[in-house]
Structure formats: C-alpha cells, structure tokens
C-alpha positions as CSV (number, residue, x, y, z in Angstrom):
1,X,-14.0,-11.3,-50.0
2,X,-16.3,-13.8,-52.2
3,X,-17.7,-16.5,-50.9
4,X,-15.6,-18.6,-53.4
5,X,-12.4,-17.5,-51.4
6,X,-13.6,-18.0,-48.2
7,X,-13.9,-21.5,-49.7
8,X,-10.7,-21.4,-50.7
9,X,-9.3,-20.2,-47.3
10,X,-11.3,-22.4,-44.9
11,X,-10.1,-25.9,-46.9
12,X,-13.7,-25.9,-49.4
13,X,-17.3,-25.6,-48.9
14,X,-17.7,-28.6,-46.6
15,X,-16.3,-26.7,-43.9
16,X,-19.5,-24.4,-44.0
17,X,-23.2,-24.9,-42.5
18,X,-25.5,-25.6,-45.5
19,X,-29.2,-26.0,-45.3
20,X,-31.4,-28.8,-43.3
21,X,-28.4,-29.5,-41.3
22,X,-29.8,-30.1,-38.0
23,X,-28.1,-28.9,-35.1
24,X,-29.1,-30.7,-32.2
25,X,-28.8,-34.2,-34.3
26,X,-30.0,-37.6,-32.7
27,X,-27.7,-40.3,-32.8
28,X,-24.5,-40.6,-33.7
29,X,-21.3,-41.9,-32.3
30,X,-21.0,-39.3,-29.2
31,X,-24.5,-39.0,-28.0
32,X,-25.1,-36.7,-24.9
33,X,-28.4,-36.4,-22.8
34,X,-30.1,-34.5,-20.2
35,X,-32.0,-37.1,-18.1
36,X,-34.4,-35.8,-16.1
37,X,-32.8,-37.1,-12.9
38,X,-29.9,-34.7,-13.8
39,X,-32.3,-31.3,-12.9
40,X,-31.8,-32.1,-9.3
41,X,-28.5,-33.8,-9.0
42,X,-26.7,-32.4,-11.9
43,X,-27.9,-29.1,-12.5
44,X,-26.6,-25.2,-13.8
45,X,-24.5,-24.5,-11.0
46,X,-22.4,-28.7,-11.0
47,X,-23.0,-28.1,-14.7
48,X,-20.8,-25.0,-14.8
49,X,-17.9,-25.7,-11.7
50,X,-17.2,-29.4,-13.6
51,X,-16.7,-27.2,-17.4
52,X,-14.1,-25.0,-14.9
53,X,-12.6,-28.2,-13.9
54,X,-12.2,-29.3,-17.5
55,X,-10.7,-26.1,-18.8
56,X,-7.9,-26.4,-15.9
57,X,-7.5,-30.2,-16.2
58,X,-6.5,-29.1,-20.0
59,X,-4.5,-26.1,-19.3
60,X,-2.3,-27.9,-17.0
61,X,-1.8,-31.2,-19.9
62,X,-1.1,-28.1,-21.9
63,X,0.2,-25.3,-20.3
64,X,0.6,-23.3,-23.4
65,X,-3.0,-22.6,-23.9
66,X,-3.5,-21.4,-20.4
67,X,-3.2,-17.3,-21.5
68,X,-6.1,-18.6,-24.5
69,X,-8.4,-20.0,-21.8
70,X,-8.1,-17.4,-18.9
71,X,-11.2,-15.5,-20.0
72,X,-13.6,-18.7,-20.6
73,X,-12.0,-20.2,-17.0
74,X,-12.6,-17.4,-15.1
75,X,-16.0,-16.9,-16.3
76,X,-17.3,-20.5,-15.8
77,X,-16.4,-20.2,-11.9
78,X,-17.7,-16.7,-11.7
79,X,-20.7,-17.8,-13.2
80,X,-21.1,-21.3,-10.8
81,X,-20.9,-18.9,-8.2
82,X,-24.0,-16.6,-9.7
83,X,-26.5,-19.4,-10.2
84,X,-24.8,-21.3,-6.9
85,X,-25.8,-18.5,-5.0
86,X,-29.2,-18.0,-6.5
87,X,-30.3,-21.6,-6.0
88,X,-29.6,-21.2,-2.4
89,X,-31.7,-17.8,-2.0
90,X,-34.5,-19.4,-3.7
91,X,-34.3,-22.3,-0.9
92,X,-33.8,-19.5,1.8
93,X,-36.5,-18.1,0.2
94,X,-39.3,-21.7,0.3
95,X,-37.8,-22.0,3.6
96,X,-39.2,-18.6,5.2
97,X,-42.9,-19.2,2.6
98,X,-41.3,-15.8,0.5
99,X,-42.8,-16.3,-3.3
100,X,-40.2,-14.0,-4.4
101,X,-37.7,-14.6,-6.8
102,X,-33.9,-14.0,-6.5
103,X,-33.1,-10.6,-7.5
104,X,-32.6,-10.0,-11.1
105,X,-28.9,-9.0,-11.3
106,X,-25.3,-10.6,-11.8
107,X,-24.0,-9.4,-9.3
108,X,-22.5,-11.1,-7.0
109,X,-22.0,-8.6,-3.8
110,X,-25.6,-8.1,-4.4
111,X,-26.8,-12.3,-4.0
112,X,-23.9,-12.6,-1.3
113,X,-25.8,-9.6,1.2
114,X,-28.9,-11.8,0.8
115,X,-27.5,-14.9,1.7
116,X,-24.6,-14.4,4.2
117,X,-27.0,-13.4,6.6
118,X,-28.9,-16.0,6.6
119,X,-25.5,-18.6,6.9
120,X,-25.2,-16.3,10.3
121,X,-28.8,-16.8,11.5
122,X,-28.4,-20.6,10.5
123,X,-24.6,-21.3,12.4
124,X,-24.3,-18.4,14.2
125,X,-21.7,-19.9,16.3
126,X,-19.8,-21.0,13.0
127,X,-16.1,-19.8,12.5
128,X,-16.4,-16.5,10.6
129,X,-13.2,-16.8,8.5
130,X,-14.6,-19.0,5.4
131,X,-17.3,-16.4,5.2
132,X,-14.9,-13.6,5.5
133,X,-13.3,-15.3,2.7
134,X,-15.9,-14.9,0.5
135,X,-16.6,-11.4,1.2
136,X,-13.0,-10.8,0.0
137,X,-13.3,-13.0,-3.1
138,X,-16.2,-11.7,-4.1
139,X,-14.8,-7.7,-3.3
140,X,-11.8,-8.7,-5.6
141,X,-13.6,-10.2,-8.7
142,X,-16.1,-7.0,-8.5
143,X,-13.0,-4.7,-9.3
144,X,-12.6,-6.0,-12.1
145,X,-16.2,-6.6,-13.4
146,X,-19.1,-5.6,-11.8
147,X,-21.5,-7.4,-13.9
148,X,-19.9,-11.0,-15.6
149,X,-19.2,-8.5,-18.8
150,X,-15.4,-8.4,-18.3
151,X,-15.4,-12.4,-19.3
152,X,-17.7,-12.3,-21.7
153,X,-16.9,-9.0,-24.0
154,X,-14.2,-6.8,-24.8
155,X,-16.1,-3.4,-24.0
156,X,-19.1,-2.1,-22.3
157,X,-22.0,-0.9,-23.6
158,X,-20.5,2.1,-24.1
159,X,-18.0,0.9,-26.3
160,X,-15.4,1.2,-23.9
161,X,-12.3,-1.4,-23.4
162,X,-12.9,-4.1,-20.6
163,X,-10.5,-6.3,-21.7
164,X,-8.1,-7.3,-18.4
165,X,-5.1,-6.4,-19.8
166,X,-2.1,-6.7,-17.6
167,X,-3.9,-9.2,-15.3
168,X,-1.6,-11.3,-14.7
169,X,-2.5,-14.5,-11.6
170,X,-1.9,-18.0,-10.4
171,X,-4.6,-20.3,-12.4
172,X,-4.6,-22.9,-9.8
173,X,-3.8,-20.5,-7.0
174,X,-7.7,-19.2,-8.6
175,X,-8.6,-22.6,-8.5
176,X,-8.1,-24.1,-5.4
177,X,-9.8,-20.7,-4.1
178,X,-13.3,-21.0,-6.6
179,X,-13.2,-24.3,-5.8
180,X,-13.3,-23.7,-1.8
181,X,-15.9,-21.2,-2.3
182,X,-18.2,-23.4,-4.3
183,X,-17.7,-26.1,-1.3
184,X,-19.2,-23.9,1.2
185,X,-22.3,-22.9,-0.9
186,X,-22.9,-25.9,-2.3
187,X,-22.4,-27.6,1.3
188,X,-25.1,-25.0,2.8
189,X,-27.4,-25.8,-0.2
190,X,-27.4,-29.8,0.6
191,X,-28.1,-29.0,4.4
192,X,-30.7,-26.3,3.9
193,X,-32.2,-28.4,1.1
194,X,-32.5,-31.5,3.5
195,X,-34.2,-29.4,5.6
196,X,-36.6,-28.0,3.2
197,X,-37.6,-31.9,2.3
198,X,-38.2,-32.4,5.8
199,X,-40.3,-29.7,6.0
200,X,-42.2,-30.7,2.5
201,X,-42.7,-34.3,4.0
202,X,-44.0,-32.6,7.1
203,X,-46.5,-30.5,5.4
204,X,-47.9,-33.5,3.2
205,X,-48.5,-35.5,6.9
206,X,-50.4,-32.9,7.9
207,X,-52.7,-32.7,4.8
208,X,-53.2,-36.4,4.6
C-alpha cells in the first residue's frame, strides 16, 4: 500500500506526523505539568491506581467498551501494585540503613515475601486476614502472568499465545478488590514513612 492510499484511507495527510512537530508542545489549550511537589505526593504508584480509576469510571458511563479496556485496566492496577510495593521496600529498606535496592523483577510474589514480613514484625498483633488476602490476590494474578507480560503482549518471548482468552470476571468485583489492596500498602507506606521522617529529623538533631 502507497503512502498516497494510506492518505486516502486515514481522511488525508494531516492525519500523519510530519517533521518539526514537537511532541511534548508548550502551551496550548490543555496544558499538563509535573510540579515538583507532585514526586512526593503524587507519584508512579497514585499516578497509576487514579489512570485504573479512570478507565473504570468510563467503562461503567459506557459499558460497551469494557471487553476493549480489560487488558489496559488490569494492567494499570497490577502495575500500582508493583511500584506500590517497591516504594515500600525501599522505605523498609532506609528504615533498617540497607543501601540495597528493591529487587529487580515484576514480580509480584517476589516484592510481597520481602515485605509481608516486615508488616508482621511491625503489627504483629494485627488481624492476619487483609494480609491473607493479598497472598491470595497476588497467587491468582501470578497464574495468569507471572511477569506483567499477559497485559502488555499477546505472546512471550517465545512467540507463544498469552492472550487471556476465555477469561471472563466481575470488573468492579476486581475493582473494589485492587482497590482494597492498594489501601493497605499505601496505608503502611504513610505510617512507615512518618516514621522514617522522624527518624531523619532525629538524625539531623544529633549532627547539629
């Protein structure tokens, strides 16, 4: 096909990048920016849970787009979940003076066995069930991917199918779930976080 009928078929040559056409542009009628201030209280993991929200806010004003946005849905939460959880170990981690980073991997039975136990050390007198909850969650998402590549791609490396097909589930059912799941975490990182602040402001007093 010529590039004269893709013209043709996508409505004429406007519809097309061309050269010098910036990308990121500044200005216009819809601006959007990332203030600095929005690192700490607005950052990856808020960023990600709020685009989940959006996607099911539209899919029920429209439910007949909720088959077209399952993929992009499920992997916003998943992926709120990832960085949630690897914000938190890298508190745990300034907490205990460790300079390691969180391991290297997406998945997420691998960042939960770093930081459940440390949710037991901190509350160890805590009702179990929310963490239970979690451990089934995250058991349940890992059969069907492993890795975050089920959302993302329709095969493997290998070139083999991944696409869910069959799957068939409750959006908000999903929803309401992700969304108690990313309660607890985020709860836990605002209370070990004030913690690590106190700390901080402890260690300045003693170097003044």
């Amino acid at each position: 096909m010529t590039k004269q009928s893709l013209d043709s078929e996508a409505g004429g040559s406007s519809w097309w990048p061309s050269a010098g056409q910036s990308l990121f542009l500044n200005g216009g009628s819809d601006p959007v920016e990332f203030h600095g201030y929005l690192a700490e209280s607005f950052s990856h993991p808020e960023a990600y849970r709020r685009a989940a929200e959006m996607l099911y806010e539209a899919a029920v004003d429209k439910p007949c787009d909720r088959d077209a946005i399952m993929l992009p849905f499920v992997f916003l939460w998943r992926h709120h979940v990832e960085v949630s959880l690897k914000r938190l170990i890298e508190t745990f981690h300034e907490i205990n003076h460790d300079r390691s980073r969180p391991p290297p991997t997406h998945k997420l039975s691998l960042l939960w066995a770093q930081v459940r136990p440390e949710l037991v050390s901190i509350w160890p007198k805590a009702n179990q069930d929310p963490l239970i909850g979690i451990d089934e969650a995250i058991a349940e998402l890992e059969q069907l991917d492993r890795t975050g590549e089920t959302w993302r791609y329709s095969t493997d490396r290998n070139g083999n199918s991944i696409v869910p097909v069959g799957l068939k589930f409750s959006l908000s059912h999903f929803h309401n779930v992700m969304q108690g799941i990313s309660n607890l975490i985020d709860g836990c990182h605002a209370t070990t976080s004030e913690h690590l602040s106190d700390l901080r402001e402890s260690m300045r007093g003693c170097d003044s």
